[in-house]
C-alpha positions as CSV (number, residue, x, y, z in Angstrom):
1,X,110.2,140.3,76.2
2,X,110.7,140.3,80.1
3,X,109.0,137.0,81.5
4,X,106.5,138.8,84.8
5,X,107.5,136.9,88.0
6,X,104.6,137.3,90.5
7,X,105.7,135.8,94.3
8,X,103.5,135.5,96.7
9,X,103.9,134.5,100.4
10,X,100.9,134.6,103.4
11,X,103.0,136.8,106.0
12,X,105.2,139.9,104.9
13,X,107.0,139.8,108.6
14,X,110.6,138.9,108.7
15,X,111.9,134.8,108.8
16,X,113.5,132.8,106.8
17,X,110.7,132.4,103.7
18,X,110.1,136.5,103.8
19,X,114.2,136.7,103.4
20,X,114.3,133.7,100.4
21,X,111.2,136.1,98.8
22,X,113.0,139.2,99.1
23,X,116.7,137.6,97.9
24,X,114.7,136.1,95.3
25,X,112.9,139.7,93.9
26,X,116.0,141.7,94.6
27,X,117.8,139.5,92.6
28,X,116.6,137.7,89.9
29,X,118.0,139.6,86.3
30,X,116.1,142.5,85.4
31,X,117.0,141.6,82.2
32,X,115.2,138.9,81.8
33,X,112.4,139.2,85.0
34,X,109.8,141.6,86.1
35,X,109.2,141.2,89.5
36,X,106.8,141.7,91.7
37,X,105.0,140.7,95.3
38,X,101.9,139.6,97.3
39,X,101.2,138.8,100.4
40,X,98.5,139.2,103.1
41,X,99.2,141.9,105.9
42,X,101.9,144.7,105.8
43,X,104.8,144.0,107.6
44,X,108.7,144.8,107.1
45,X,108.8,142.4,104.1
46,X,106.8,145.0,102.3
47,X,109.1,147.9,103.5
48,X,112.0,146.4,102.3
49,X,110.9,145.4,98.7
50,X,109.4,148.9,98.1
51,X,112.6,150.4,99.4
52,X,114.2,148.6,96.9
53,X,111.8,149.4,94.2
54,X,109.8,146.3,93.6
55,X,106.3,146.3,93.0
56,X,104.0,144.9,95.9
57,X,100.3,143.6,96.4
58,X,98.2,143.5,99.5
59,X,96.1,140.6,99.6
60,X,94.1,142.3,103.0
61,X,91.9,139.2,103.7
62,X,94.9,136.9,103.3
63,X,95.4,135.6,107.2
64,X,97.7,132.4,108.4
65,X,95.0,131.1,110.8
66,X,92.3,128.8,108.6
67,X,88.7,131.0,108.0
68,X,86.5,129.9,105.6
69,X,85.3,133.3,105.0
70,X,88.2,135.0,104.8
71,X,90.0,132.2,102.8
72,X,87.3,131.9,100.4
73,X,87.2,136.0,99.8
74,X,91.6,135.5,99.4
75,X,91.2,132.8,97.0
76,X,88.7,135.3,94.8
77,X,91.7,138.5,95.3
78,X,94.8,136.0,94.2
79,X,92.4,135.1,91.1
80,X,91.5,138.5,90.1
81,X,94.9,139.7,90.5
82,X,96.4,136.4,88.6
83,X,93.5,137.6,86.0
84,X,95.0,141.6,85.8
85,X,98.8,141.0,85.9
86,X,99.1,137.9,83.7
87,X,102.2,136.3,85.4
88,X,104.2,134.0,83.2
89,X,105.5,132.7,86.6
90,X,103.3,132.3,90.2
91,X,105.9,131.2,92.7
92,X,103.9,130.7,96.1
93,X,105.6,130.6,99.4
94,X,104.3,129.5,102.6
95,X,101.2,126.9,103.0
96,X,98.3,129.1,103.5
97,X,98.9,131.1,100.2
98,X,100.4,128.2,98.8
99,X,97.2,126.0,99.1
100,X,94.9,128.9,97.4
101,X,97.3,130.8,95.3
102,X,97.5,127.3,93.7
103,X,93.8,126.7,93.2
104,X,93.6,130.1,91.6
105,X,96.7,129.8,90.1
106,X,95.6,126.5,88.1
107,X,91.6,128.9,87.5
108,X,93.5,131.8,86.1
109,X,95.6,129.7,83.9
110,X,99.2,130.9,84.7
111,X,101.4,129.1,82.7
112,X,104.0,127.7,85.3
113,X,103.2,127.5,89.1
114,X,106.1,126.5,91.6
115,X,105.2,126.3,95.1
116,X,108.2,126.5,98.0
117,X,107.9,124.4,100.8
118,X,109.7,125.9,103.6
119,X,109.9,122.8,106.1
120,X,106.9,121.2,105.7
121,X,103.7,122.1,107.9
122,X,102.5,119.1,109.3
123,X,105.9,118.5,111.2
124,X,104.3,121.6,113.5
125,X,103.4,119.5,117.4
126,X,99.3,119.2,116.8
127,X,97.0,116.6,116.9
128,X,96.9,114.0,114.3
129,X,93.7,115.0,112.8
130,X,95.0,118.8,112.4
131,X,98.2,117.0,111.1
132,X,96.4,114.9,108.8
133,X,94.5,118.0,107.6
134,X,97.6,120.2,107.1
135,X,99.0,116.8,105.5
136,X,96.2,116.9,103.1
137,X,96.5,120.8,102.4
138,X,100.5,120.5,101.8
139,X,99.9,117.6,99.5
140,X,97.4,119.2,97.0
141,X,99.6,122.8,96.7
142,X,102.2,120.5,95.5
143,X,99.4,118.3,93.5
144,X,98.0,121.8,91.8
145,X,102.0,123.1,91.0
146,X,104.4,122.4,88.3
147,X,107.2,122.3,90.1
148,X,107.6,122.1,94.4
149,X,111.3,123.0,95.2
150,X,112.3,121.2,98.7
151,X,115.3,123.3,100.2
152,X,116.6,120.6,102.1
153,X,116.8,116.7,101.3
154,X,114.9,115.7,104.4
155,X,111.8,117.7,103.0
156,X,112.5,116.4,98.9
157,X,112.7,112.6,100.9
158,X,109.1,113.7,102.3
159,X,107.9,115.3,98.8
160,X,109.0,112.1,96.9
161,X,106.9,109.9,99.0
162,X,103.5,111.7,98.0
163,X,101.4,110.4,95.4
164,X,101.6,112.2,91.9
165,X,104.4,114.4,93.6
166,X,107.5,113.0,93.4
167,X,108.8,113.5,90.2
168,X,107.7,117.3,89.9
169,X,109.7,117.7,93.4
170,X,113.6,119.1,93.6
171,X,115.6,120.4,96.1
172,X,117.4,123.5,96.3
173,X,119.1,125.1,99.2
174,X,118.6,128.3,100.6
175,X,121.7,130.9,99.4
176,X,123.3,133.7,101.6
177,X,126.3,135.5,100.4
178,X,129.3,133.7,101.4
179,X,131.5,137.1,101.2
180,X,129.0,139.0,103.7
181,X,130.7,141.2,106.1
182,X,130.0,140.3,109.9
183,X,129.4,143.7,112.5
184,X,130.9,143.9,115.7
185,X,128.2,142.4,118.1
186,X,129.3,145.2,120.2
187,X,125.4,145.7,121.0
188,X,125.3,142.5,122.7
189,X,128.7,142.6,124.4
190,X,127.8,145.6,126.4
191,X,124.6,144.5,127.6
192,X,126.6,141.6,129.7
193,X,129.2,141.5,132.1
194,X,132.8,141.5,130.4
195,X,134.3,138.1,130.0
196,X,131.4,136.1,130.4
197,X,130.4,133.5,127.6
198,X,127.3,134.5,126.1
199,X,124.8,132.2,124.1
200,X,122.8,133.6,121.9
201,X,120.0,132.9,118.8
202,X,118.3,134.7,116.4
203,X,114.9,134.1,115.1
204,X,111.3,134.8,115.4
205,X,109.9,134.4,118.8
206,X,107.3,132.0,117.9
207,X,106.4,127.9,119.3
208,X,108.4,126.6,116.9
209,X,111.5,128.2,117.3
210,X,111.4,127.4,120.9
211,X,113.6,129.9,122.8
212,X,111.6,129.1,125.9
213,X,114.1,126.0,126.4
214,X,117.3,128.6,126.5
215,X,115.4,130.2,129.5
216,X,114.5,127.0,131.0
217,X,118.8,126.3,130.7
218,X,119.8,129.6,132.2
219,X,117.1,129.2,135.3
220,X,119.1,125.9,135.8
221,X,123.1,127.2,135.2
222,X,123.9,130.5,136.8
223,X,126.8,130.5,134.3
224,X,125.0,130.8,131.5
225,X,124.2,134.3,129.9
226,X,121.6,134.3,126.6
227,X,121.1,136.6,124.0
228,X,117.6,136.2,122.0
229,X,117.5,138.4,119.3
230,X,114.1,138.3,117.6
231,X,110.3,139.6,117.8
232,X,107.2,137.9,117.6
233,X,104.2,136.5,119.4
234,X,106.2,134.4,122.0
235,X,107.6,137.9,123.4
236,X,105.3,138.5,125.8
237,X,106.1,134.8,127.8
238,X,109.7,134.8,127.6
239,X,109.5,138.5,129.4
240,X,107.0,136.7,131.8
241,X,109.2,133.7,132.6
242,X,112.7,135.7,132.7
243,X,110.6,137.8,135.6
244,X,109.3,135.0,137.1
245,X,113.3,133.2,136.9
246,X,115.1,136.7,138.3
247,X,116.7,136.1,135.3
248,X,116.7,139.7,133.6
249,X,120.9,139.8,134.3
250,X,121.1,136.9,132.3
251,X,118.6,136.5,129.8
252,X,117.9,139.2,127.5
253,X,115.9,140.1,124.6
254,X,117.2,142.7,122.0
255,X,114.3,142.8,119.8
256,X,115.1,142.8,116.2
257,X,118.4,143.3,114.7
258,X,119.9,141.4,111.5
259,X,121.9,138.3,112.3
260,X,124.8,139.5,110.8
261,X,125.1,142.9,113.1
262,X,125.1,140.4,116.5
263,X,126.7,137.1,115.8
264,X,129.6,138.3,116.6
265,X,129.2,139.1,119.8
266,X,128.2,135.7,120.6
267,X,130.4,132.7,122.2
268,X,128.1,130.1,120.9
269,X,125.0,129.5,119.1
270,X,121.9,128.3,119.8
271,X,118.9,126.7,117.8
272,X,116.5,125.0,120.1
273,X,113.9,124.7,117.2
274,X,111.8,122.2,117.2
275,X,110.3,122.3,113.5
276,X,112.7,123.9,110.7
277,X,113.1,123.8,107.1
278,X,116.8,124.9,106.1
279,X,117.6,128.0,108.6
280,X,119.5,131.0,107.0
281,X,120.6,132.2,110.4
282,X,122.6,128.8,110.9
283,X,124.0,129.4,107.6
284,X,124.9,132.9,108.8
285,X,126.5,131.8,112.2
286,X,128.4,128.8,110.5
287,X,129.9,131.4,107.9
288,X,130.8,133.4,111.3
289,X,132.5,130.3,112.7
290,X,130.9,129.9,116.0
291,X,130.4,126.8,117.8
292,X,126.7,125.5,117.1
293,X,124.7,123.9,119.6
294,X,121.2,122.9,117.6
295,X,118.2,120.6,117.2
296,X,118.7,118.0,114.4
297,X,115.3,119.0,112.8
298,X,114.2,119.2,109.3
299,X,117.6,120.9,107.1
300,X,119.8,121.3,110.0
301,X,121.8,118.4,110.0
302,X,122.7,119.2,105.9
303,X,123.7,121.9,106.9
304,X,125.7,121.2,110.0
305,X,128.0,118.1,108.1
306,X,128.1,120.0,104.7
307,X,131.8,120.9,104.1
308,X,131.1,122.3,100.9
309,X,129.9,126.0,101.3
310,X,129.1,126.7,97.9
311,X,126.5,124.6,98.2
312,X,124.4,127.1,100.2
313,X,125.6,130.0,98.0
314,X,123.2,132.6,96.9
315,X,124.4,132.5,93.4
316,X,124.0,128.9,93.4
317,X,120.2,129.3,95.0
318,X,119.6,131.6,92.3
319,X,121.4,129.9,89.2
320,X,119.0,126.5,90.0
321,X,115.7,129.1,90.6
322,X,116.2,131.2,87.2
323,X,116.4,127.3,85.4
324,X,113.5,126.4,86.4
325,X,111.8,130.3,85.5
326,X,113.0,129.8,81.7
């Protein structure tokens, strides 16, 4: 009999946890798994599992921001639907749904509960009360799992030092495909003038990823072209301040487009993050071979002085996930 895999994750955007959710339900054995997914608001996460055939849940109260209200009316959905599906397997993603879907979780008596932390919270800049909190939070999802998988050794470091936590913690890296086939970049060529070297990142545009510090560079270099590829909150301010710079022949913003159909269009890459747990897109641009200009935050050194590739395979990601499944 076919062991039901429910995963759940707060936010069905597109980063790096949605991606690690969708590789993970796209391509786990059918076999041996059914698969399915919840998560709080719609978003292109959702889009891309149903288009690939996998069953989804709308948890609608489910928001990233703390409510009471709304939390407590999430934590009720996540039980109920724990109660109707009867997972063999909750595997939470994210902190918000991690925290609750691991309460419920532990109330609806699913048999194994693994929680992924994807760079720990409480890294976020905040006070040290709300980092304290979110501390707090992040230590009792990984109290109420079986299993928390770190995908990087800084965070597993972190996990080991929490009490009751550290021997239920492992790490495993994120995967991509390491025979992917790279596009053109073409779309972010022509946008700039020929022969100019053009930096460019991909993420969402949120705080954390920080692409207001490659507007910042450009406003100070008039040799410097950027490419940010990438939607999200932050949008509206980096328009602002690449008006406010007369920068809008150097800096500019192509909205969303996979990683792999622009890296190669650019000269170098950029991560100017300033929280991360093991970035895909780094992955992505070393694979493409491009000089890497980043942050040593969270992952991103492992993956910068890693020579082994297969290390961040997806077969390998995979292969360590389905062990701890069975």
């Amino acid at each position: 009999m076919k062991k039901k895999v429910l995963l759940c994750i707060t936010k069905s955007n597109w980063g790096g946890a949605q991606r690690y959710v969708f590789d993970l339900a796209t391509s786990l054995p059918k076999e041996e798994f059914d698969v399915s997914v919840a998560f709080g608001q719609r978003g292109r996460l959702a889009e891309e599992l149903e288009k690939g055939g996998i069953k989804t849940h709308e948890i609608k109260s489910l928001e990233r921001d703390v409510s009471i209200r709304s939390d407590i009316k999430s934590f009720f959905e996540l039980y109920k639907l724990f109660r109707m599906i009867k997972p063999d397997i909750v595997h939470l993603n994210s902190s918000k749904i991690g925290g609750l879907g691991s309460l419920a979780a532990r109330f609806a008596r699913v048999p194994r509960i693994i929680f992924t932390a994807h760079g720990w919270p409480f890294w976020e800049k905040r006070g040290f009360p709300a980092r304290a909190m979110i501390w707090f939070a992040s230590w009792l999802t990984a109290l109420f799992s079986h299993t928390t998988i770190c995908i990087s050794d800084f965070d597993l470091r972190v996990a080991r030092r929490m009490p009751f936590v550290g021997k239920k913690a492992v790490r495993i890296y994120n995967g991509i495909d390491q025979h992917m086939a790279f596009g053109t970049g073409d779309i972010v060529r022509s946008a700039f003038p020929p022969g100019v070297t053009i930096t460019g990142t991909v993420g969402e545009l949120n705080k954390n990823k920080n692409q207001q510090a490659l507007v910042e560079q450009a406003k100070n270099n008039s040799d410097m072209f950027v490419a940010i590829v990438g939607e999200g909150e932050e949008r509206g301010q980096l328009e602002d301040k690449i008006k406010k710079y007369n920068l809008e022949s150097h800096v500019k913003l192509f909205g969303f487009i996979p990683a792999i159909e622009v890296l190669r269009g650019f000269d170098v890459f950029a991560l100017p993050s300033l929280k991360e747990g093991l970035p895909y897109v780094l992955l992505e641009a070393k694979l493409a071979g491009l000089p890497i200009v980043a942050n040593r935050v969270g992952g991103v050194g492992e993956i910068l002085d890693n020579k082994n590739p297969k290390e961040f395979s997806l077969e390998q990601m995979l292969e360590k996930t389905v062990a701890l499944y069975r």
